[in-house]
N, CA, C and O atoms as a Maestro MAE file, in Angstrom:
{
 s_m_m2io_version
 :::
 2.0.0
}

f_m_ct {
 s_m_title
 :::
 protein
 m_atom[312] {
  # First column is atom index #
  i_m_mmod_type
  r_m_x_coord
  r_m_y_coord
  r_m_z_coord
  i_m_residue_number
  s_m_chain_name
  s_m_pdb_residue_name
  s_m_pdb_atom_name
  i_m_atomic_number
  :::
  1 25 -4.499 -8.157 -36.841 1 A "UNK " " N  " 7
  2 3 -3.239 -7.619 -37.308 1 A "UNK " " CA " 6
  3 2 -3.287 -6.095 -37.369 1 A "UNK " " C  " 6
  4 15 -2.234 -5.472 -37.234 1 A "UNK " " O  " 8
  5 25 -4.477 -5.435 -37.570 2 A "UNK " " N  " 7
  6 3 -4.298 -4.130 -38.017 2 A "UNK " " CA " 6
  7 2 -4.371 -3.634 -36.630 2 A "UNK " " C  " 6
  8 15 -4.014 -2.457 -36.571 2 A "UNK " " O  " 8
  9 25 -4.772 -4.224 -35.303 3 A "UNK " " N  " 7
  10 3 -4.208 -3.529 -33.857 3 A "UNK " " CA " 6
  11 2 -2.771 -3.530 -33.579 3 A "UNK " " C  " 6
  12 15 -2.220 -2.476 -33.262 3 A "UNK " " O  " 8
  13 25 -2.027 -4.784 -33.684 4 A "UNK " " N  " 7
  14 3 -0.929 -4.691 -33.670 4 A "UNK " " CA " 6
  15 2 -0.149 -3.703 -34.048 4 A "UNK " " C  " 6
  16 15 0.869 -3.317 -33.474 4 A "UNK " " O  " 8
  17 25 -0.765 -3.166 -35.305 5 A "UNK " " N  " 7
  18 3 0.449 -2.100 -36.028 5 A "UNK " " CA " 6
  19 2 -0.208 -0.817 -35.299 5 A "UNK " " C  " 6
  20 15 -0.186 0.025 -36.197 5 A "UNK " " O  " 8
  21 25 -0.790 -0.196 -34.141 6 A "UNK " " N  " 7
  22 3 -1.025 0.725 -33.070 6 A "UNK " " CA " 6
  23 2 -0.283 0.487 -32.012 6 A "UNK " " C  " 6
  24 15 -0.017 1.493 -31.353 6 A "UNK " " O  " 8
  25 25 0.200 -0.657 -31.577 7 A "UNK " " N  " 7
  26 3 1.084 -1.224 -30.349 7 A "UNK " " CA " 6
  27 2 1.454 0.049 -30.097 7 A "UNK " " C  " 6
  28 15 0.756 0.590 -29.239 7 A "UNK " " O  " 8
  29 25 2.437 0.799 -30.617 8 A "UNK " " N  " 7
  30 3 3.530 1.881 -29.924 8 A "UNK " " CA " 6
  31 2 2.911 3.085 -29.815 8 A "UNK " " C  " 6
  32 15 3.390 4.190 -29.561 8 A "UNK " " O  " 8
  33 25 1.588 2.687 -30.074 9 A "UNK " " N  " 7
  34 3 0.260 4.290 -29.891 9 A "UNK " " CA " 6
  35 2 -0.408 3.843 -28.443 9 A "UNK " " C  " 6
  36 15 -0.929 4.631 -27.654 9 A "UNK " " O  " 8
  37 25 -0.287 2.436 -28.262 10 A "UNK " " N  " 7
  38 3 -1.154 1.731 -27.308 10 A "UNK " " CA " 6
  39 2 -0.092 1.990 -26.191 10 A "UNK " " C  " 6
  40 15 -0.513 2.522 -25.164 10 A "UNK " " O  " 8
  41 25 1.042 1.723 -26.258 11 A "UNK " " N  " 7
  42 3 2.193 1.907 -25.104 11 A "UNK " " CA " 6
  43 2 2.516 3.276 -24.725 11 A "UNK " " C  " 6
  44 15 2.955 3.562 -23.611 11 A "UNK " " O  " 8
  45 25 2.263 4.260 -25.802 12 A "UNK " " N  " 7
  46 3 2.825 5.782 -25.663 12 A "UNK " " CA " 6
  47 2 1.686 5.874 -24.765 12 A "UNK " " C  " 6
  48 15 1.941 6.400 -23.682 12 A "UNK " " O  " 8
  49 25 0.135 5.376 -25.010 13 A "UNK " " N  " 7
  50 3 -0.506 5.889 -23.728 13 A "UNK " " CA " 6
  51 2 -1.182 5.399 -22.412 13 A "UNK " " C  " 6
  52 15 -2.095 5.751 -21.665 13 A "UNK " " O  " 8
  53 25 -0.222 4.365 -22.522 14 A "UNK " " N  " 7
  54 3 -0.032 3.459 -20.671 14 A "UNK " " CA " 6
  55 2 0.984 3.873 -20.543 14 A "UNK " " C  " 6
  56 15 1.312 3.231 -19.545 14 A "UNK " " O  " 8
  57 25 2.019 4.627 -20.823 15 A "UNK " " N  " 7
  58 3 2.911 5.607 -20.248 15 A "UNK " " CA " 6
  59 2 2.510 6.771 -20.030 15 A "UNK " " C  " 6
  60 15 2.925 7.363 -19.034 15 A "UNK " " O  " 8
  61 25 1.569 7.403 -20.950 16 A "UNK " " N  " 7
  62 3 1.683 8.618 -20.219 16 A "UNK " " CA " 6
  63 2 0.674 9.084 -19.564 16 A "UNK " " C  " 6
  64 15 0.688 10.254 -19.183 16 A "UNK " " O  " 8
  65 25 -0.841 7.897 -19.204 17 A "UNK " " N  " 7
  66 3 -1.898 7.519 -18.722 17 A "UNK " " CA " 6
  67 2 -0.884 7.274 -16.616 17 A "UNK " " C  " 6
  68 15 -1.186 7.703 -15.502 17 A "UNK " " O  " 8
  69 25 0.124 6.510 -17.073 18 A "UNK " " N  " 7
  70 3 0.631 6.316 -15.678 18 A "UNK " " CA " 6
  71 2 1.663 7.221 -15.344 18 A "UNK " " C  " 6
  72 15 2.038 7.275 -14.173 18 A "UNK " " O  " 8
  73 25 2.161 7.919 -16.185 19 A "UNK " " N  " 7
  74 3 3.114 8.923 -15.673 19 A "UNK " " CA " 6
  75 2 1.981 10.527 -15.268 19 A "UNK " " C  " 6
  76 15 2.343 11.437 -14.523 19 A "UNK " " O  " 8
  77 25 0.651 10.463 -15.990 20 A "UNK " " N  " 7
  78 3 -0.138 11.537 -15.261 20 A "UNK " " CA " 6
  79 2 -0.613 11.034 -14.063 20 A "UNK " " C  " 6
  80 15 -1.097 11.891 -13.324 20 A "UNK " " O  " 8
  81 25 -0.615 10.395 -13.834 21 A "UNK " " N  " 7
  82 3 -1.803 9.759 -12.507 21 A "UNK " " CA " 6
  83 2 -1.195 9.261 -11.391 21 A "UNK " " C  " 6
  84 15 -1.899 8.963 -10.425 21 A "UNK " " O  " 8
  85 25 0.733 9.028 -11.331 22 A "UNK " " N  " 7
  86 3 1.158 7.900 -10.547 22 A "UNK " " CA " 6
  87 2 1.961 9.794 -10.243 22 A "UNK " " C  " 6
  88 15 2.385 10.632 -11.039 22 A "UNK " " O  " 8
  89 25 1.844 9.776 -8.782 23 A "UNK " " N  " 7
  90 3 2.485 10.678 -7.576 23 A "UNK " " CA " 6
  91 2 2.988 9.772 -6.422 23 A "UNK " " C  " 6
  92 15 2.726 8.643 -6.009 23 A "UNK " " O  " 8
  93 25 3.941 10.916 -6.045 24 A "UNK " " N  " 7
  94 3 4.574 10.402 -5.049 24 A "UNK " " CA " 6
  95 2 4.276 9.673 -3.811 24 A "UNK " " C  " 6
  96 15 4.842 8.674 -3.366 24 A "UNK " " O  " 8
  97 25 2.948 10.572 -3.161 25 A "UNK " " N  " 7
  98 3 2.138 9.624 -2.477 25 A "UNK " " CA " 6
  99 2 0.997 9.077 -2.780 25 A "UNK " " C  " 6
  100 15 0.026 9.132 -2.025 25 A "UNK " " O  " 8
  101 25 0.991 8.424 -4.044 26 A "UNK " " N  " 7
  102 3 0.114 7.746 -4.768 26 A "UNK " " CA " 6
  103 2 0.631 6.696 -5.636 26 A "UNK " " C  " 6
  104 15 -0.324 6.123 -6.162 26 A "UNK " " O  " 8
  105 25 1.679 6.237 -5.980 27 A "UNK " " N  " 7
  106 3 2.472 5.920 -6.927 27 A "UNK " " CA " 6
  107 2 1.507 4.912 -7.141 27 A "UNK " " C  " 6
  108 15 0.694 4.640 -6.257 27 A "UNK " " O  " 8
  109 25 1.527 3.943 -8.957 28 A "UNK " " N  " 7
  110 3 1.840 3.368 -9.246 28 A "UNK " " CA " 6
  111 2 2.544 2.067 -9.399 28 A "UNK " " C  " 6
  112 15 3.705 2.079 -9.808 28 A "UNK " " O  " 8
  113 25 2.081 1.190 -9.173 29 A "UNK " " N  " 7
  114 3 3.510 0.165 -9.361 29 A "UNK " " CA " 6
  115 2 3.200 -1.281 -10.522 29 A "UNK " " C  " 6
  116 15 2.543 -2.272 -10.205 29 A "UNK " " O  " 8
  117 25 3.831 -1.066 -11.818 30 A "UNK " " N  " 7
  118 3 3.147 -2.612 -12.318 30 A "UNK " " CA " 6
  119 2 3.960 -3.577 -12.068 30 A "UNK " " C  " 6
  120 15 5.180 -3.707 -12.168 30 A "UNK " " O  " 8
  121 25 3.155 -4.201 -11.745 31 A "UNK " " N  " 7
  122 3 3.730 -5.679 -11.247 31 A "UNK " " CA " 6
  123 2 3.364 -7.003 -12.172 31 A "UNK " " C  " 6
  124 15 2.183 -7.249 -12.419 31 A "UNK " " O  " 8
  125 25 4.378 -7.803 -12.648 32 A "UNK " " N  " 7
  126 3 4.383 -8.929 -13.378 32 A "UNK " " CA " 6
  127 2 2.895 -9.622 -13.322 32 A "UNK " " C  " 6
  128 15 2.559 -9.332 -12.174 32 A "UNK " " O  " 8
  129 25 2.014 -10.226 -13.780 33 A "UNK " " N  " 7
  130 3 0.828 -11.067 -13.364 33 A "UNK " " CA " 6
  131 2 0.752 -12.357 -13.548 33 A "UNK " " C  " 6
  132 15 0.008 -13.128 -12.944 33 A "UNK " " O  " 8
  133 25 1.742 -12.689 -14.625 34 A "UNK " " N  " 7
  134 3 1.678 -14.277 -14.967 34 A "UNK " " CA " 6
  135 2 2.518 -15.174 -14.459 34 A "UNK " " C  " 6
  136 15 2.922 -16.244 -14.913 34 A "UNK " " O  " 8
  137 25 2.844 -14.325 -12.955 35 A "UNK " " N  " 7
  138 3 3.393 -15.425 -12.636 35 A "UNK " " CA " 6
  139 2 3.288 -14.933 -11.081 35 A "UNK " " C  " 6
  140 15 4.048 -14.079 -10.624 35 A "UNK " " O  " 8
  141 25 2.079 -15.680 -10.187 36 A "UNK " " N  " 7
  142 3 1.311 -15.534 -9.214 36 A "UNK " " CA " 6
  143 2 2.166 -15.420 -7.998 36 A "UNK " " C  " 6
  144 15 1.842 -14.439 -7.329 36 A "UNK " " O  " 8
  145 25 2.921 -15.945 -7.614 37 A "UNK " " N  " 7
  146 3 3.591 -16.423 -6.691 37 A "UNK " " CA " 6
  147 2 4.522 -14.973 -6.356 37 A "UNK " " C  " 6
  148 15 4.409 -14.341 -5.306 37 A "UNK " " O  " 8
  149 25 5.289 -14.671 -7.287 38 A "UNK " " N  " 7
  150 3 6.175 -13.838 -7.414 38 A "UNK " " CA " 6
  151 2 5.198 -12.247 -7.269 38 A "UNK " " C  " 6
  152 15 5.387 -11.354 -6.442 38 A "UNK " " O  " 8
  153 25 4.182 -12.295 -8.329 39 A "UNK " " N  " 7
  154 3 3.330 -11.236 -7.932 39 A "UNK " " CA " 6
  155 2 2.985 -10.525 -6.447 39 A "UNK " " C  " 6
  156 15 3.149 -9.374 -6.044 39 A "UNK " " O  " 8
  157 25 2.461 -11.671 -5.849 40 A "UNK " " N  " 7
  158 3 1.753 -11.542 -4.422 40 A "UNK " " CA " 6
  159 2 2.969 -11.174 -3.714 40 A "UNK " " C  " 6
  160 15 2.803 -10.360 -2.806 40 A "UNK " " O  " 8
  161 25 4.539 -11.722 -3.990 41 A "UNK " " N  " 7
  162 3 5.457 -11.198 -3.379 41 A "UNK " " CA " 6
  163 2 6.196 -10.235 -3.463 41 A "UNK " " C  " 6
  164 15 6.582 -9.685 -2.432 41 A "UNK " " O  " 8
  165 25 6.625 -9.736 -4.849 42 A "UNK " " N  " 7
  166 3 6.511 -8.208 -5.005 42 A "UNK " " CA " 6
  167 2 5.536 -7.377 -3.737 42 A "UNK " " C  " 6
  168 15 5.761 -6.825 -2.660 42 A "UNK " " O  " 8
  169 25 4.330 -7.679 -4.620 43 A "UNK " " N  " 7
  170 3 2.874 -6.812 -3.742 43 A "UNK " " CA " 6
  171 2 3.185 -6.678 -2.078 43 A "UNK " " C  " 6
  172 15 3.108 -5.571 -1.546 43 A "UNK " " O  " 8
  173 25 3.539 -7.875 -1.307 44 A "UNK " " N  " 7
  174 3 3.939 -7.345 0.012 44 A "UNK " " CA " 6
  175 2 5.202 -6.743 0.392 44 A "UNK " " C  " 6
  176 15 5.466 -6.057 1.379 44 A "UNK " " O  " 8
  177 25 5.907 -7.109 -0.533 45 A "UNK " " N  " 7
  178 3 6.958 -6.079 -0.673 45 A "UNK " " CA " 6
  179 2 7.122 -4.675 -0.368 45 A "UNK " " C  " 6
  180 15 7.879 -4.077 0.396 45 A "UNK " " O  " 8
  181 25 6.051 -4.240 -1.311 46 A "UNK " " N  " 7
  182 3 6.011 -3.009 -1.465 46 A "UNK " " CA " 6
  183 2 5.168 -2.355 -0.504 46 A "UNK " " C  " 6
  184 15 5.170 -1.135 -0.337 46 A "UNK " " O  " 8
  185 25 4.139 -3.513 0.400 47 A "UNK " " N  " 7
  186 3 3.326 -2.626 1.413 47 A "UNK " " CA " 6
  187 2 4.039 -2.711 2.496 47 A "UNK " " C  " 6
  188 15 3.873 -1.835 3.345 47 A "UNK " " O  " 8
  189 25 4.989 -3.762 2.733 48 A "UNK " " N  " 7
  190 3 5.788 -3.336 4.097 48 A "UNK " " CA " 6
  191 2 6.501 -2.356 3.991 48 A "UNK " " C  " 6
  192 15 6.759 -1.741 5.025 48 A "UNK " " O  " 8
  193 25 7.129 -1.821 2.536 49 A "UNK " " N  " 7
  194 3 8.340 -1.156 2.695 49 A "UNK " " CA " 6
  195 2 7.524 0.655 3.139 49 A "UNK " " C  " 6
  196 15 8.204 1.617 3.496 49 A "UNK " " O  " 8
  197 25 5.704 0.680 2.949 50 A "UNK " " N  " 7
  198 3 5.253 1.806 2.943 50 A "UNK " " CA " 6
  199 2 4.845 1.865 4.498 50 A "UNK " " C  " 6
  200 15 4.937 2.974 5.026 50 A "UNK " " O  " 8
  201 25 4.441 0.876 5.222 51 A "UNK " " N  " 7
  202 3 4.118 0.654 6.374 51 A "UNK " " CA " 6
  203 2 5.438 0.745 7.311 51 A "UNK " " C  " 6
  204 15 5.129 1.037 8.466 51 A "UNK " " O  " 8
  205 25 6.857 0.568 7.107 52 A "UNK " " N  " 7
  206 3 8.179 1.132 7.674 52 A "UNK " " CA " 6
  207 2 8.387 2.470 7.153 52 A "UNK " " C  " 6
  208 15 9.344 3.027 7.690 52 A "UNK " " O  " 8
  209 25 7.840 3.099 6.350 53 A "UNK " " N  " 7
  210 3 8.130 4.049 5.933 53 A "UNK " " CA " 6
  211 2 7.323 5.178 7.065 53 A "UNK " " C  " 6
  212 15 7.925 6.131 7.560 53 A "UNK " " O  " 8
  213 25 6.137 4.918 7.297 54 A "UNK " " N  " 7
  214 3 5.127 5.620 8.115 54 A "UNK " " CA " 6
  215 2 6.000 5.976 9.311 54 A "UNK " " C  " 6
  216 15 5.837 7.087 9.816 54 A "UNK " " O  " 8
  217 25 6.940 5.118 9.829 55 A "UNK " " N  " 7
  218 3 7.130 5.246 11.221 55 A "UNK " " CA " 6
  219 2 6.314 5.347 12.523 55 A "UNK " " C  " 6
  220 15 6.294 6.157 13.450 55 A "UNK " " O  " 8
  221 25 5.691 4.283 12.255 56 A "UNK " " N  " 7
  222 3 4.290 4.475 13.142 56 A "UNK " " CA " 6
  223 2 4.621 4.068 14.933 56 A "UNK " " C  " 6
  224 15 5.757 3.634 15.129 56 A "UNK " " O  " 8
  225 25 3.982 4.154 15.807 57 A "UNK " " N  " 7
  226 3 4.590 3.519 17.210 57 A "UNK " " CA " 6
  227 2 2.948 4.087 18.227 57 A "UNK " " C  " 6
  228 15 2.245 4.880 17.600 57 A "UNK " " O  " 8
  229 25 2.546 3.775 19.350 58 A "UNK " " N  " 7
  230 3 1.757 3.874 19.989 58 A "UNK " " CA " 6
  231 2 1.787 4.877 20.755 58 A "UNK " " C  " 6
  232 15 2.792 5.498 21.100 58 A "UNK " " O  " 8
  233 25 0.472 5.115 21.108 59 A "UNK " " N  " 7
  234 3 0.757 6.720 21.469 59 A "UNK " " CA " 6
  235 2 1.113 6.159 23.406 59 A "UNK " " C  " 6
  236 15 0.860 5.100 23.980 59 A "UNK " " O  " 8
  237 25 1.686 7.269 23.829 60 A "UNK " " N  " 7
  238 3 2.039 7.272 24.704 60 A "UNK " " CA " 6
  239 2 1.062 7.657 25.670 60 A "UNK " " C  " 6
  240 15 0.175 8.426 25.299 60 A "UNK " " O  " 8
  241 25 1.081 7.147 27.140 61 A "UNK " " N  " 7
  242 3 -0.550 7.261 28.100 61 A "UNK " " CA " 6
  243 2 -0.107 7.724 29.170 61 A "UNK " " C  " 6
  244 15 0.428 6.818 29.810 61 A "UNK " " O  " 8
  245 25 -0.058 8.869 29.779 62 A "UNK " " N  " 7
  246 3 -0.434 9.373 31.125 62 A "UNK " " CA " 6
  247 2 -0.668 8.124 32.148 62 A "UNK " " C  " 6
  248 15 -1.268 7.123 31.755 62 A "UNK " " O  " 8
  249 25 -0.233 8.215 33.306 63 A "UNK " " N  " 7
  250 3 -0.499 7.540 34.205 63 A "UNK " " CA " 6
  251 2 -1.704 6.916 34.625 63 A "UNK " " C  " 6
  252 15 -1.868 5.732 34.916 63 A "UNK " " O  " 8
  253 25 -2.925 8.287 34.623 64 A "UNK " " N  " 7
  254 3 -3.969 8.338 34.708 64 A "UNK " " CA " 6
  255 2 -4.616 7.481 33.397 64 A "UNK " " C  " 6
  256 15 -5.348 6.567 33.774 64 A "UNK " " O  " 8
  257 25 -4.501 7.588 32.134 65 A "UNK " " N  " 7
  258 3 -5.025 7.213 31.274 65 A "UNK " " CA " 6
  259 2 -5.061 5.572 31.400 65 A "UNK " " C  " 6
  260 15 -6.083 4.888 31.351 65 A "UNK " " O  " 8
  261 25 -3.842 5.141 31.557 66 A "UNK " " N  " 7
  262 3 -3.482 3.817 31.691 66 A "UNK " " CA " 6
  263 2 -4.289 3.290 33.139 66 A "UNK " " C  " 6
  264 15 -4.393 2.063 33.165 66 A "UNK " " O  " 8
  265 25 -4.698 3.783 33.980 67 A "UNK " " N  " 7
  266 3 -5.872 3.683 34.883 67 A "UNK " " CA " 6
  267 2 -6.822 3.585 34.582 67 A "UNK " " C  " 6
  268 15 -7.488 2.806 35.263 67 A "UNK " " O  " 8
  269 25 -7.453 4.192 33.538 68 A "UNK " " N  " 7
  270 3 -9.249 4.474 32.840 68 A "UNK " " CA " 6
  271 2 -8.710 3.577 32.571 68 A "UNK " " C  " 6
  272 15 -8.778 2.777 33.505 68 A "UNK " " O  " 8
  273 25 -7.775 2.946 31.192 69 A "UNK " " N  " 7
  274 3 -8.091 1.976 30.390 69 A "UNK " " CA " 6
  275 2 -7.914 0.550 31.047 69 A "UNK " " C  " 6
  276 15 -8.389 -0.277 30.269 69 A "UNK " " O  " 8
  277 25 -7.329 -0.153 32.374 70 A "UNK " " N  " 7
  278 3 -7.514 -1.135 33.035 70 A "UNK " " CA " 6
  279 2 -8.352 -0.878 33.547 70 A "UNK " " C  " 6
  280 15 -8.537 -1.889 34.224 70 A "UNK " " O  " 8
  281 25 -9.270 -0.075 33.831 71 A "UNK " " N  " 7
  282 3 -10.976 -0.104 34.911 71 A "UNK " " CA " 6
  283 2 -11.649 -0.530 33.019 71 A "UNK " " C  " 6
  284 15 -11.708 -1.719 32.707 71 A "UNK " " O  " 8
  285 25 -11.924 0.163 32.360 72 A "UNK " " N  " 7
  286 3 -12.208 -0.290 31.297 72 A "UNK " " CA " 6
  287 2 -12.273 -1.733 30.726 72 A "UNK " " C  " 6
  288 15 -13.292 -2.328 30.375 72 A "UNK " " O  " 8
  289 25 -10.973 -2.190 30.700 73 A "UNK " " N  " 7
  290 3 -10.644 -3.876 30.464 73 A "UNK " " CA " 6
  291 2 -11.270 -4.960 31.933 73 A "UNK " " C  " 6
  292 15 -11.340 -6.189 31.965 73 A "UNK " " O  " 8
  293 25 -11.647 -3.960 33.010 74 A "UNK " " N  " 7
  294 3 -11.891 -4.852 34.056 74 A "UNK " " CA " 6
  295 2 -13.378 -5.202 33.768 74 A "UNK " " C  " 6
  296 15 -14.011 -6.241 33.953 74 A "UNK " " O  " 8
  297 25 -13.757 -3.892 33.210 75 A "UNK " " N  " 7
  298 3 -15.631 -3.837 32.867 75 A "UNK " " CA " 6
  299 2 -15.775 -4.784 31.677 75 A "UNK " " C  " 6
  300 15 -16.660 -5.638 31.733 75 A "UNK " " O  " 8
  301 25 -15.063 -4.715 30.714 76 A "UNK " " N  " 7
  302 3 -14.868 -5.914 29.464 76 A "UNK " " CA " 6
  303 2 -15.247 -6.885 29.563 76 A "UNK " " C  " 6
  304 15 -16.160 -7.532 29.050 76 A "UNK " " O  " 8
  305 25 -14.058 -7.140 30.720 77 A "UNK " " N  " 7
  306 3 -13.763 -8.953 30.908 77 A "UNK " " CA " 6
  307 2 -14.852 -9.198 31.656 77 A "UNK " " C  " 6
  308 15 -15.074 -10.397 31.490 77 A "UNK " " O  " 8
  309 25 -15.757 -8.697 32.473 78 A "UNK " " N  " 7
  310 3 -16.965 -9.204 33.482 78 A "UNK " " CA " 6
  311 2 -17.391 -10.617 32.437 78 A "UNK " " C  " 6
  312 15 -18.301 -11.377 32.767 78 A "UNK " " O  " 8
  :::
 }
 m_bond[311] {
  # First column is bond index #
  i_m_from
  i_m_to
  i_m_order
  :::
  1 1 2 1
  2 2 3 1
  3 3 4 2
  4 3 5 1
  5 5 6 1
  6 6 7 1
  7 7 8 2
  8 7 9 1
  9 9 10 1
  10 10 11 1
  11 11 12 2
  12 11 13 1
  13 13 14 1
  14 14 15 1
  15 15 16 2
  16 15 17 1
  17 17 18 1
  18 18 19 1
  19 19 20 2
  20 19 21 1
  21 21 22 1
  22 22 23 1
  23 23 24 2
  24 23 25 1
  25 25 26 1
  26 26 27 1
  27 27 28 2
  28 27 29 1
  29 29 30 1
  30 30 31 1
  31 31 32 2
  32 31 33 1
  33 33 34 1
  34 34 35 1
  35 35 36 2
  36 35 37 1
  37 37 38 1
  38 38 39 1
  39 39 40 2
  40 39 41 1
  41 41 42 1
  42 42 43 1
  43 43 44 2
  44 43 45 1
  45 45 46 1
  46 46 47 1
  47 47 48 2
  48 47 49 1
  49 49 50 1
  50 50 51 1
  51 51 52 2
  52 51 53 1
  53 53 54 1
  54 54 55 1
  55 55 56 2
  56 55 57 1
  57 57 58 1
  58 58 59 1
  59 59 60 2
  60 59 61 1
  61 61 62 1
  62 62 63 1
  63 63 64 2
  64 63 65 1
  65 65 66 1
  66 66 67 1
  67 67 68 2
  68 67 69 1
  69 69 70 1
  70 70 71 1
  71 71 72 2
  72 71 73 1
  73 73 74 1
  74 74 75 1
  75 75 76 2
  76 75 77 1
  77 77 78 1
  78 78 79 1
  79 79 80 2
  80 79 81 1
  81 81 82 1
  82 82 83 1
  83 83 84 2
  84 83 85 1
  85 85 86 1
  86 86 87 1
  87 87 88 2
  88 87 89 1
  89 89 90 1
  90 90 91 1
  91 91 92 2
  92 91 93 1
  93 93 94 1
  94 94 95 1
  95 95 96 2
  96 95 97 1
  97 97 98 1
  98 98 99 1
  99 99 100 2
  100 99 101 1
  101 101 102 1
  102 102 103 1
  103 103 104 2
  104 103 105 1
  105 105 106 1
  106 106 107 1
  107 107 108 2
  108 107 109 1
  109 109 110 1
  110 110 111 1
  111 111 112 2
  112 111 113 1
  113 113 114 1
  114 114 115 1
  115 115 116 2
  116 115 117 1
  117 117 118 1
  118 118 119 1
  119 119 120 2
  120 119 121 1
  121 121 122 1
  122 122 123 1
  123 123 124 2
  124 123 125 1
  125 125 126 1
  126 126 127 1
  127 127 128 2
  128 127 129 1
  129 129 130 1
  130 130 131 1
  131 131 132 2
  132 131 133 1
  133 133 134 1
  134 134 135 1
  135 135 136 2
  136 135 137 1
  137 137 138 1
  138 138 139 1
  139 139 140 2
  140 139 141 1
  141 141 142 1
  142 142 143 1
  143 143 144 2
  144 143 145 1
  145 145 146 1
  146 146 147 1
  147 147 148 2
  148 147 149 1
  149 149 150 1
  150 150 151 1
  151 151 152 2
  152 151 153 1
  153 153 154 1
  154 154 155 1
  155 155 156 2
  156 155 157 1
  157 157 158 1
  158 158 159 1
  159 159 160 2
  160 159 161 1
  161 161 162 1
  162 162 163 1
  163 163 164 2
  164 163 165 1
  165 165 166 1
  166 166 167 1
  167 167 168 2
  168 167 169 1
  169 169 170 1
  170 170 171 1
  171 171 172 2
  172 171 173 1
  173 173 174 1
  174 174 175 1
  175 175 176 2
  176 175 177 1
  177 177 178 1
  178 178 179 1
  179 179 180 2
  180 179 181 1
  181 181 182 1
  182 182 183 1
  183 183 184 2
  184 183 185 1
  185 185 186 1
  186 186 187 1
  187 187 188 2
  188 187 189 1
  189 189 190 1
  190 190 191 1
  191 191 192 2
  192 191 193 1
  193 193 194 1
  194 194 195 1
  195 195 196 2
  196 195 197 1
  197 197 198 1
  198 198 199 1
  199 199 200 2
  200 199 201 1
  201 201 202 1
  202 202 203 1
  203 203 204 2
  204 203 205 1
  205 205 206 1
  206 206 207 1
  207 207 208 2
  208 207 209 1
  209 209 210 1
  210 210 211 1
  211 211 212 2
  212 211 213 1
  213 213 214 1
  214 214 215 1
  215 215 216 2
  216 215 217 1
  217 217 218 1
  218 218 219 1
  219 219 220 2
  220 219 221 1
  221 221 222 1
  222 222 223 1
  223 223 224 2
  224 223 225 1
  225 225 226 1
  226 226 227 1
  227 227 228 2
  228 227 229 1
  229 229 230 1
  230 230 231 1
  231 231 232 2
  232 231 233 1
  233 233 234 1
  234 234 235 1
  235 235 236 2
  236 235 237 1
  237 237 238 1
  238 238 239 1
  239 239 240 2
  240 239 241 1
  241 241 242 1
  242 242 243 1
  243 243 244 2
  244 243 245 1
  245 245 246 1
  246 246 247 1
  247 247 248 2
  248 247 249 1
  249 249 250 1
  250 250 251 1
  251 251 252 2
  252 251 253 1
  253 253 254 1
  254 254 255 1
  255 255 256 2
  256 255 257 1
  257 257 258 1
  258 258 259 1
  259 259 260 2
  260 259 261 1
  261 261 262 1
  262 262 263 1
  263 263 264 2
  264 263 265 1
  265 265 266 1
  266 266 267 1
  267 267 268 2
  268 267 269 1
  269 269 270 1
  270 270 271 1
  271 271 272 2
  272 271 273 1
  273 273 274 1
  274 274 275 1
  275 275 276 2
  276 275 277 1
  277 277 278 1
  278 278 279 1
  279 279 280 2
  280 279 281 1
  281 281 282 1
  282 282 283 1
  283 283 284 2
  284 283 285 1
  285 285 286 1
  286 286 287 1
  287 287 288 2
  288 287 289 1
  289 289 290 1
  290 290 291 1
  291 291 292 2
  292 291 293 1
  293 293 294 1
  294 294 295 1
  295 295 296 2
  296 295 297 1
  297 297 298 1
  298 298 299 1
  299 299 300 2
  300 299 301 1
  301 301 302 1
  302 302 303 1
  303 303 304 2
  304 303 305 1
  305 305 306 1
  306 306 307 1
  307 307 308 2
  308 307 309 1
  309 309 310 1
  310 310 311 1
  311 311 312 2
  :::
 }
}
């Protein structure tokens, strides 16, 4: 009982424990735990929405390059 009555000392500093530490490209995120299902789906949630965010795409190959790399795949596959 005598922790309980700290609760709002205990919360003032998981707020301000996560408001120092959680940046923009670092953020933070709490996510529910007791209830698994929903968790794990949040969680990919939030990594696709960072992985569309990247804008990522393949790099582009020279004519020539795309030549090395099929003599390459030909030496592979032997």
């Amino acid at each position: 009982m005598a922790e309980r009555k700290r609760w709002k000392q205990y919360l003032r500093a998981y707020e301000a424990c996560l408001g120092a530490t959680s940046t923009k490209i670092a953020p933070w995120h709490v996510v529910p735990a007791d209830d698994k299902k929903n968790a794990r789906l949040i969680v990919a949630e939030i990594i696709l929405a960072v992985f569309r965010s990247l804008k990522m795409s393949y790099p582009k190959a020279t004519a020539q390059r795309r030549r090395e790399l099929r003599g390459i795949r030909r030496q592979l596959t032997k």
